[in-house]
C-alpha positions in Angstrom: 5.0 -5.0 -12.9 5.3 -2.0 -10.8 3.6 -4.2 -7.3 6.8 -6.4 -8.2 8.8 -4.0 -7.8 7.5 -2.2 -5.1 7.4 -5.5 -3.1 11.2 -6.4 -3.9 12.5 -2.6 -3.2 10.1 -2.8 0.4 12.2 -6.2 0.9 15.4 -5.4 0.5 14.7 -2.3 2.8 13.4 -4.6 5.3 16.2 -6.9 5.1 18.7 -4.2 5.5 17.2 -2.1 8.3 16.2 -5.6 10.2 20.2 -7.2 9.5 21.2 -4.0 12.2 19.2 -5.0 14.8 21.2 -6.7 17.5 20.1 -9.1 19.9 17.4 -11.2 17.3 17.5 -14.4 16.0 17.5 -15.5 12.4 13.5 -16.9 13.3 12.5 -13.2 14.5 14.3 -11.3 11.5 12.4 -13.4 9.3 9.1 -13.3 11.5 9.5 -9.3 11.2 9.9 -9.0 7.3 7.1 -11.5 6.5 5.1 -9.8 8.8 5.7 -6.2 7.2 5.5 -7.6 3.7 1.9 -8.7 4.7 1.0 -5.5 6.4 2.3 -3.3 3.0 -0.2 -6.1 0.7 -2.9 -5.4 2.8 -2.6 -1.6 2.7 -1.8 -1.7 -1.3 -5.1 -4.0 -1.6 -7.7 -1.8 0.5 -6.4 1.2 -1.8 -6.7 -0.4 -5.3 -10.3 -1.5 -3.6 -11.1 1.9 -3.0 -9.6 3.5 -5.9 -7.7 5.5 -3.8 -9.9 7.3 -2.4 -10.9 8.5 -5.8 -14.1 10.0 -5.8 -16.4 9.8 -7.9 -16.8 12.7 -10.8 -19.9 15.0 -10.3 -22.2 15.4 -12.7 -23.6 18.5 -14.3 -26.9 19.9 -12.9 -29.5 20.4 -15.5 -32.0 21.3 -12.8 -31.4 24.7 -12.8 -32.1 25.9 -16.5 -33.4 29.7 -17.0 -36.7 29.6 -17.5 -38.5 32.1 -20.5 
């Protein structure tokens, strides 16, 4: 739920920063927000591959027990 609504809050952005452009066709406007809309999947799907850069938790060292 929340990618589907990130994706339909980064279009209607797009398609309201793109609408003030002057001097582009209808083709190229479109061309522009498909493009963009690609570019933000890619970027969301490399971070949920890498967990966000999570890294992993570090485990407790035992190795260094006092010795009697």
């Amino acid at each position: 739920m929340g990618i589907t609504a990130l994706f339909v809050i980064v279009l209607i952005i797009l398609i309201f920063l793109v609408s003030y452009i002057p001097n582009l066709t209808l083709r190229k406007k479109i061309f522009i927000v498909i493009s963009a809309l690609l570019i933000c999947f890619a970027v969301l799907a490399f971070l949920f591959a890498t967990h966000f850069g999570k890294r992993k938790p570090q485990q407790e060292n035992n190795s260094t027990e006092i010795k009697k």
